[in-house]
N, C-alpha and C positions, 0 to 999 in steps of 0.2 A: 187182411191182417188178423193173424190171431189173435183173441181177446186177452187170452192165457199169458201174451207178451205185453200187453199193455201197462205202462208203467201210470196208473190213474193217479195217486197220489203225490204225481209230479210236475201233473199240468194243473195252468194258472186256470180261472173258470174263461178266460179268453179262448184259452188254448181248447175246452173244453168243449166251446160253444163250435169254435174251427172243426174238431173232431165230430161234434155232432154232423153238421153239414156236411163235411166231405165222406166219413168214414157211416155214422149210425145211419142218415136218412134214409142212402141208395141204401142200404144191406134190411133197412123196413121194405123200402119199396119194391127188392127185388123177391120179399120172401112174403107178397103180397096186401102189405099194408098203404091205405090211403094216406099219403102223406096229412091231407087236409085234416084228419082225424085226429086228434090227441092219443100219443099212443100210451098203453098201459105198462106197470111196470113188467107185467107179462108176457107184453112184445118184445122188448130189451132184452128178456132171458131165452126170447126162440131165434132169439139172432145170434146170440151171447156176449151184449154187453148190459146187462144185469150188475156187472162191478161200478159203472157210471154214478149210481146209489148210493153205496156205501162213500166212496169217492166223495160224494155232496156232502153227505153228513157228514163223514168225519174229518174233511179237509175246509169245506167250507163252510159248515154251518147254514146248507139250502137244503130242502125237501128234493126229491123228483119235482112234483109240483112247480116249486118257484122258479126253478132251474127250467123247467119247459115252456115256463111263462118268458124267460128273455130270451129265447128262443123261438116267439111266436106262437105260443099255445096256451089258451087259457084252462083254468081251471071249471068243471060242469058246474052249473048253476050259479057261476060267478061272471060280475063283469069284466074284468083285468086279472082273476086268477090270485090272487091277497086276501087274504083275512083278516083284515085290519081289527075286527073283536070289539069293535065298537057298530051303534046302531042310530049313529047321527049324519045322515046320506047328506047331508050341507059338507060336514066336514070332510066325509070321506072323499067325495067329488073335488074339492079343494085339493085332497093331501095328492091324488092323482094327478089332478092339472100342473101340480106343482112338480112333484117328479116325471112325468113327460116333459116337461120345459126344461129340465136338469139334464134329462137322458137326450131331447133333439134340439134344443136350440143354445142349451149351455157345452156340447158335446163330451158330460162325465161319460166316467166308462160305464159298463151294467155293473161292476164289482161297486163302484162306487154310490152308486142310485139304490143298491139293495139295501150296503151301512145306511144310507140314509134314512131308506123307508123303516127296518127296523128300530133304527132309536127314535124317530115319528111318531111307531105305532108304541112304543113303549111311554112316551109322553101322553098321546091322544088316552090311553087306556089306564095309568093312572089320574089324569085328569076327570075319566070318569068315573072311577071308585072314589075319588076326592068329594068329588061336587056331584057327582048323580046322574049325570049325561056329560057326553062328551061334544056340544054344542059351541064348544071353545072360537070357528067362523063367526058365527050371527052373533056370542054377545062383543068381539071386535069391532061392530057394524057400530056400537053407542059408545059415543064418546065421552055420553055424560057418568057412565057405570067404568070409567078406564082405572079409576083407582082400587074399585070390585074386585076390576079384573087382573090389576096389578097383583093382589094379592092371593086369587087364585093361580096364575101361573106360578107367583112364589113359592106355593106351596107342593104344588109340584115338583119345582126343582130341590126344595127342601128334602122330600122323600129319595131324590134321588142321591141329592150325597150323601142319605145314609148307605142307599142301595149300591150305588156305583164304585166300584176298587178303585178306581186310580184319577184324580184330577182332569189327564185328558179327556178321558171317555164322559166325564163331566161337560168338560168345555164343547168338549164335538155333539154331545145333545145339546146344549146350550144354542153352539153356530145356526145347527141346523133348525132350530124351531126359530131363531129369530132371524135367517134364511126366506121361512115362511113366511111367516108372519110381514116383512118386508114384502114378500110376492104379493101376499093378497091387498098391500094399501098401495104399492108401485105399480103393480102390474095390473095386476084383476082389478083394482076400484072397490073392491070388495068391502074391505076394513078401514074404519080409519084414523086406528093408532095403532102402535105396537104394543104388549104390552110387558113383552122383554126386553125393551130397546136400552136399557141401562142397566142389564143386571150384570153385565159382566164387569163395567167398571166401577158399578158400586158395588152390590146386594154380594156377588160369587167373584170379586175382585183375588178373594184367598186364593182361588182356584188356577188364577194366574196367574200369583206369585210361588205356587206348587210346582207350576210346570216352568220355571226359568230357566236356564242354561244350567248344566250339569255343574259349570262352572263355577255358580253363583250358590249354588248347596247342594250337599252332600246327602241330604234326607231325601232325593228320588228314589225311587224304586229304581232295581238294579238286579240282574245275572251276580252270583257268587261261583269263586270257583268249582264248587261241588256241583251245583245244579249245569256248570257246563259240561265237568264230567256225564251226568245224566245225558244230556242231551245228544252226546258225542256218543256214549253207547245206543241211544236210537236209532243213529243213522243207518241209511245201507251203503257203503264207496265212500269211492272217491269224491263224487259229488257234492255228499251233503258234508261231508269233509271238510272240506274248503271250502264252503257257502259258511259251516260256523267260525271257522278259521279266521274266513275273511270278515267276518262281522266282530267276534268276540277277541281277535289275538290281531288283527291289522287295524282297526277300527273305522272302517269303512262304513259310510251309509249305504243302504238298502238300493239306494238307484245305482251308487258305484259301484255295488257287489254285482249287479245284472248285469251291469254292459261292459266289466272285464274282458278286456281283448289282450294278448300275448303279445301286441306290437308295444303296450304300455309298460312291459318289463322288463328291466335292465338287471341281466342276473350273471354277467361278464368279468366282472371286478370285485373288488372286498367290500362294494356297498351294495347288495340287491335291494331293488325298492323299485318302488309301481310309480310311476311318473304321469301327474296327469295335468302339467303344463298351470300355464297362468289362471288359468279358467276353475278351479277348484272353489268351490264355496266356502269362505271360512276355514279356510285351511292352509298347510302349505302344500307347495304343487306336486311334492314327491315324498311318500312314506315308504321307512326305510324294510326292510323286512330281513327279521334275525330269526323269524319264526315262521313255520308251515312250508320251508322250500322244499323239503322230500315229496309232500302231499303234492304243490304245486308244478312240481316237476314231473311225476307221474300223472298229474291230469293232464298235462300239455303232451306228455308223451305218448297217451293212451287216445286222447284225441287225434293227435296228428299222423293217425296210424290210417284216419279216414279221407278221403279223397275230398270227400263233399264239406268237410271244416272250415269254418267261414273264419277260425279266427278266436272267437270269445267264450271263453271259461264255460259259458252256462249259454248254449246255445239254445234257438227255439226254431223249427222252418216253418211253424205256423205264422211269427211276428214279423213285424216289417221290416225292424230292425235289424233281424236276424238275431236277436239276443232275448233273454225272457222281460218281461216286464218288472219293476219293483213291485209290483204287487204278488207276484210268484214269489219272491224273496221271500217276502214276510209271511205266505201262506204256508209254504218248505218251512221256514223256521218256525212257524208256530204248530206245524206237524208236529216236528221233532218232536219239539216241547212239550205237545199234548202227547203223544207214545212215551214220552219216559216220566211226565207225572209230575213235571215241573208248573210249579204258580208262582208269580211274586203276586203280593197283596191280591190272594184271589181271582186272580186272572193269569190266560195262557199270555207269556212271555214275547214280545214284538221284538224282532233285530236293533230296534232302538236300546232296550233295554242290556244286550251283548256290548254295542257300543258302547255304552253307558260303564259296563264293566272295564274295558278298556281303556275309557279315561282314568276312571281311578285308580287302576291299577298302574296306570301310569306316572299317574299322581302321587301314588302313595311311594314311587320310586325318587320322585323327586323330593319328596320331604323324608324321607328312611335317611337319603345322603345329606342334605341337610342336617339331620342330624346328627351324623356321624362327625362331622366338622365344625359341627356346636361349642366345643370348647375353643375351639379356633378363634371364634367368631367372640367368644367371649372376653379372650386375650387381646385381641383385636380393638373391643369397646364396638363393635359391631352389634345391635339386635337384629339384624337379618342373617341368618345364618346361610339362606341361599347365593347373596350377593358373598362371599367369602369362598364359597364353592370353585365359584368361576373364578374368582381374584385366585384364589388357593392353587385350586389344582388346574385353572387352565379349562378352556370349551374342547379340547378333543379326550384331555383324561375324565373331566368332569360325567361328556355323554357315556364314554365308556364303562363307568361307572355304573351310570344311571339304569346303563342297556344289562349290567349284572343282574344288578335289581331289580330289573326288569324278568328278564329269566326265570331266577327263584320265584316271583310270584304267579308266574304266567303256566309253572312247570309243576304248579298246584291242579290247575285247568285239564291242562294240557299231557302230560310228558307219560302218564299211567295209559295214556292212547297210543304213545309211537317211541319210536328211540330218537326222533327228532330235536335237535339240540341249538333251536334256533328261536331268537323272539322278535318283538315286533317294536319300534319306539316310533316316535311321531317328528326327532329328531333330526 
């Protein structure tokens, strides 16, 4: 395979890991490198996959380095190849044991095990500019110093909501250190207290009324339509096309948008919409789609030109499934979003956040009609102006409506990309 053809910026680090094995190892081996060896970024470039690199950095935020480490190679002069940046070998030996338990015997994936190690080492390392070592194991071990220590890890997490953009990424260092900390008095015998075992529902309880359903408030962080225009000019195709389409203008989650399959679309009648039966989380089982069918049409079309097409929107022949993973999803979209320069609150933008534009803009279709029939409602002796809607104009004028308003706002996003004259409702 030519390197020159390789689309790196497309594959998930699974897929990358697949590609090393089948494609990088033989083409060291044959051009005389000892696999057993750790190869340099200077062998990569006499083979010519030297783009593998850049690929890391800028898609997934790994070195070569760490990236060679989940693929069985460590780093010289290290024992596992991590630089944890602390110099307290109790804890570091812990933070190990604890992530090999996560990567063999809880079966995360490595994308998953690296997020962890990183917000770990970001804990472990403010911890030690805090307090002066980063010893955080052995003083776990006295129970009688837990209120000490309650208040040093507090203060750790303190630094960290000033540090940290957005509530989640809050809670997920939060999970994962009291994760640990669990490990070593459950498992290892090691400690024995926790001494985050209550912060989340008392001390950083904020942080999880931040993150409640989009539904329950409107102050999440959010995609606006501008910033999806950006995004939409990053792309390259069709593909990434319809990966933001399907995120930001269908509101699909990040797992639905990977295992899109063409058997799930009914696009025969005056309702096109994706049908995915009883089994939908929190949803209903079919969204309707007024939005993206040019795109979606030419991706089915342009696909099914090839013999070997299993079927699903966003193929992979590396995965089992034959489709990409959710985690592809979100790394493709936070591509984008990192090539056109997009942040909300300081951070590159997750397909959650596209979704999240989607409801409201959904939202804000249902209360625009609402108020348009406000006086209605008022003549009525009605204060709900939505119930008047339906009583007023009926469930099939009502959606029809809705699905206008929907348009006009969607056509903010969208409509400067295509001549495409369709939107998306959840109706």
């Amino acid at each position: 395979m030519s390197s020159d053809r390789i689309r790196w910026s497309h594959k998930s680090l699974e897929e990358l890991r697949t590609f090393w094995n089948v494609e990088i190892g033989p083409a060291l081996r044959r051009n005389g490198h000892d696999l057993d060896e750790r190869p340099s970024y200077q062998d990569l470039l006499d083979v010519g996959y030297g783009g593998v690199q850049d690929a890391l950095r800028r898609h997934h935020d790994l070195t070569l380095g760490e990236f060679l480490e989940s693929v069985g190679y460590v780093e010289p002069d290290s024992e596992d190849g991590y630089a944890w940046g602390i110099d307290d070998e109790t804890s570091i030996e812990e933070l190990e044991n604890f992530l090999h338990t996560a990567r063999r015997r809880r079966g995360l994936s490595e994308n998953t095990v690296v997020s962890k190690r990183t917000r770990l080492a970001r804990y472990a390392r403010l911890y030690r500019d805090l307090h002066g070592s980063a010893n955080f194991v052995e003083r776990a071990r006295d129970r009688d110093t837990a209120p000490t220590e309650n208040q040093r890890a507090m203060a750790v997490f303190d630094e960290l909501d000033v540090e940290l953009g957005s509530p989640q990424s809050k809670l997920h260092h939060l999970a994962d250190v009291n994760d640990f900390y669990k490990y070593l008095s459950a498992v290892r015998s090691v400690a024995t207290y926790n001494p985050v075992a209550d912060f989340r529902e008392s001390v950083y309880s904020k942080w999880t009324r931040e993150t409640t359903d989009d539904r329950d408030s409107r102050d999440l962080p959010a995609l606006e339509a501008a910033d999806i225009q950006r995004v939409l000019d990053a792309g390259d195709g069709l593909e990434d096309r319809l990966l933001v389409l399907a995120t930001c203008a269908w509101g699909l989650r990040r797992g639905e948008v990977a295992a899109l399959h063409h058997s799930q679309f009914v696009l025969s009648d005056d309702d096109p919409r994706i049908d995915f039966g009883e089994e939908r989380k929190n949803g209903p089982g079919a969204v309707t789609l007024l939005y993206g069918l040019e795109t979606l049409e030419r991706r089915i079309g342009t696909l099914a030109d090839s013999e070997q097409w299993n079927g699903y929107l966003f193929p992979s022949r590396a995965a089992d499934s034959g489709h990409i993973n959710p985690d592809t999803v979100t790394n493709r979209f936070k591509r984008l979003a990192d090539n056109a320069g997009v942040r909300v609150c300081g951070e590159t933008p997750t397909p959650q956040l596209g979704r999240r534009f989607w409801y409201r803009t959904y939202l804000d279709a249902v209360q625009s009609l609402a108020s348009q029939v406000e006086t209605i409602a008022e003549e009525q002796g009605s204060s709900d102006a939505r119930v008047v809607v339906e009583n007023y104009l009926g469930e099939v004028e009502a959606r029809r409506r809705r699905r206008e308003l929907m348009r006009e706002r969607l056509a903010e996003a969208f409509d400067n990309q295509s001549t495409e004259l369709s939107v998306s409702s959840a109706d």
